[in-house]
N, C-alpha and C positions, 0 to 999 in steps of 0.2 A: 814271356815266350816269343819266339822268332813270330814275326806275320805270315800271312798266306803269300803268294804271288799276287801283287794287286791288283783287281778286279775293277775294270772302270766304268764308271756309268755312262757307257754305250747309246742306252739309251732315254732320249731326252724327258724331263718329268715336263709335266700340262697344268697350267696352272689358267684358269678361263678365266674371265672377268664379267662382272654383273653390277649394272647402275642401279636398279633399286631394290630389289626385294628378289630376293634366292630362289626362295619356293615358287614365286611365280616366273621367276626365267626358267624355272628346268620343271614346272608341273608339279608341283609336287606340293602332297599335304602334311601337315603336325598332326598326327593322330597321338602321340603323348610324350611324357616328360619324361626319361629316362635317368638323366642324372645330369650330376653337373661337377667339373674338375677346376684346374685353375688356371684354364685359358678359357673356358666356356661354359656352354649347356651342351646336352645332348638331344638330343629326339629322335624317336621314332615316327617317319613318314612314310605316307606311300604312295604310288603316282593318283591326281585327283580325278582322271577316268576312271577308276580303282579299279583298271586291270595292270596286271603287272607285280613285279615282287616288293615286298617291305625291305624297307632299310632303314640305317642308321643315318645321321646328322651330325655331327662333331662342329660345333660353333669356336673360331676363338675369335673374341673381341677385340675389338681396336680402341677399345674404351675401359676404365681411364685412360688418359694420352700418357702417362707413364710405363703402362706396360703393354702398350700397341708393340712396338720393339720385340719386346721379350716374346710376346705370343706371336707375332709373323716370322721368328727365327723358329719358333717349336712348330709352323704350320709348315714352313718351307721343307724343313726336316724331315718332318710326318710325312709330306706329299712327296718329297724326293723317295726315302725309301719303300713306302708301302707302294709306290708307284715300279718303280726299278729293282725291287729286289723282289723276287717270286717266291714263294714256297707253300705249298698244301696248309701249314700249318700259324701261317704269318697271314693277319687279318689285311684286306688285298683294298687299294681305295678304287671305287668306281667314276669318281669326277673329285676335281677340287678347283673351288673359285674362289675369288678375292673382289670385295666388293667396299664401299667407304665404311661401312660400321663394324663387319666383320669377315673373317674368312670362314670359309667353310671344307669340309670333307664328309662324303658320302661313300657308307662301306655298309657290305651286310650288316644287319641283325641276327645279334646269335639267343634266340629264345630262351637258353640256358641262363643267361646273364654272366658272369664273370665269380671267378673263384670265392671270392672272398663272399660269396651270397651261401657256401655251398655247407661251410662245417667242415667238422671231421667226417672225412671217407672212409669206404673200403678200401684196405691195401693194395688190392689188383684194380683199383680203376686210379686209383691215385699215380700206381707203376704205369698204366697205359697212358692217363693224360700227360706225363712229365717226360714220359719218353718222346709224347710229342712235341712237347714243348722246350726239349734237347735238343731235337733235330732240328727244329727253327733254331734256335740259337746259334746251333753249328752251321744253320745255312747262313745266316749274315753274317757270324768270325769269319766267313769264305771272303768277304767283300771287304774286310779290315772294319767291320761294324762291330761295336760292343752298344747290345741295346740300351745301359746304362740307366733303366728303372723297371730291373722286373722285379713282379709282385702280383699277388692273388689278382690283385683288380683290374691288371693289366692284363690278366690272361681270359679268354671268351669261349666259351660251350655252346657249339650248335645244337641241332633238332637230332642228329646224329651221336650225340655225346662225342665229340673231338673237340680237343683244345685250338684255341686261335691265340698266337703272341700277339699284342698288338700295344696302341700305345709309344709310337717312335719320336716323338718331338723330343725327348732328352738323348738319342741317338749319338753316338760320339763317333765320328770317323780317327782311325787312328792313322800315322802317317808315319811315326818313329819305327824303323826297321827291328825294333826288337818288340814291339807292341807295349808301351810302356808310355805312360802318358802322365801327368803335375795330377796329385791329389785331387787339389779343387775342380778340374771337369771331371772327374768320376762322381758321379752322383750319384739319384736314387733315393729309396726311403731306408730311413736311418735303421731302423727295424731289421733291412733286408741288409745291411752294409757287409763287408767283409772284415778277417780283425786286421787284415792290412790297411783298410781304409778308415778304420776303428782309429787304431795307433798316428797315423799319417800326418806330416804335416801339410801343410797345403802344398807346396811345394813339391813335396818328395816325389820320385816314378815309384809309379805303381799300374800293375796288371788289372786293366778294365774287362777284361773279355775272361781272367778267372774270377774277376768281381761278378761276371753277372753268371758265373759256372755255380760259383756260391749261393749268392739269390734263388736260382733253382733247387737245390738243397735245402734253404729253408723254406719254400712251399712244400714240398716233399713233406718236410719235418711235420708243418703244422697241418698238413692235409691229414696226416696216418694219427700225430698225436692229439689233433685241436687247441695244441697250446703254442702260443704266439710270443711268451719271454721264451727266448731262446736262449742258455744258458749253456750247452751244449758242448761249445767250442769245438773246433776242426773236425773233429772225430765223434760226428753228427752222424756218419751210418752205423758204427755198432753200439751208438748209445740207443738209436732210433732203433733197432733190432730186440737189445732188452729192453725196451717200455714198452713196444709191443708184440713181443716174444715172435720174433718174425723171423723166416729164412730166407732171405732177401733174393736169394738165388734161384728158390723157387716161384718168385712172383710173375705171374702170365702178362705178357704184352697186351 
């Protein structure tokens, strides 16, 4: 597909800097261990006056010195976008610093936790969180963005039950005028891939931004069915319709 008109980053990302220890340059306490991915740990802190809101922690290492690189490219990223690109439904970063052991990013906590904590849903809450999680989508293809790793676990539920996209360090800026980008930066979890990217050589162009239209599809899938082999192929809304005798048409926002 053709791109948008390209939208430039206007305005500049903030990247702080801290000599020894994080939590004590900006206040703030570990009240627990939330998870941990593959640039870091997570935590949840809160400021240690303990007035003020709870948030999140997103650590990436700078340790081992082999993948210091690879994680300060997925921080850079993280903090450009979630910084520069807005939207109600895209998890928002509140500070980001970079200090000798590790970087950091501070974003709400979504009490909910993240999809993949959640099972099979009901069909009308599954149709209202993925509608929101459309709309972010479609608001970063506006900036020539394909998020390039969605997935349950990438998606976050407030106190509110609204979805939050988040998760941008594998973010792809696309530049080719037709939005068409080499196999090998399309990523993501294989799970979620598309059968373009299925088929692909590394090499080949291929549509990152219907790669991640697809990914949203199969949350959908396994939100309403609870089954995760997707076997499915393209024509994933009227099989998703017989397995759970659904009228897709009448599902409420």
């Amino acid at each position: 597909m053709a791109l948008f008109q390209p939208t430039k980053f206007e305005n500049p990302y903030t990247i702080h800097k801290f000599e020894d220890d994080f939590y004590q340059k900006y206040n703030l306490k570990k009240v627990q261990f939330l998870g941990e991915g593959m640039a870091g740990k997570v935590y949840l802190v809160k400021p240690k006056s303990g007035r003020g809101r709870w948030q999140a922690v997103k650590e990436f290492s700078h340790y081992p010195t082999e993948v210091r690189e690879r994680n300060m490219k997925h921080f850079v990223m993280e903090t450009t976008v979630m910084q520069v690109v807005s939207h109600p439904h895209l998890v928002p970063c509140h500070l980001a610093a970079s200090g000798h052991d590790y970087s950091a990013i501070v974003m709400p906590y979504y009490p909910q936790g993240d999809l993949v904590l959640s099972g099979r849903q009901e069909p009308n809450r599954v149709h209202r969180l993925m509608s929101q999680v459309a709309r972010a989508v479609e608001h970063i293809h506006k900036w020539n963005i394909a998020h390039n790793d969605i997935k349950l676990e990438n998606v976050f539920v407030d106190g509110s039950d609204d979805a939050h996209l988040g998760d941008m360090g594998f973010a792809l800026r696309v530049k080719d005028p037709l939005g068409f980008s080499p196999a090998w930066r399309v990523g993501g979890t294989k799970d979620y891939w598309s059968p373009e990217k299925l088929a692909a050589d590394p090499h080949d162009k291929i549509d990152p931004f219907k790669c991640d239209v697809y990914a949203v599809g199969i949350m959908y899938w396994v939100l309403v069915t609870g089954i995760m082999d997707f076997t499915a192929g393209t024509d994933f809304v009227s099989k998703l319709a017989e397995t759970q005798d659904l009228n897709i048409s009448n599902l409420q926002m």
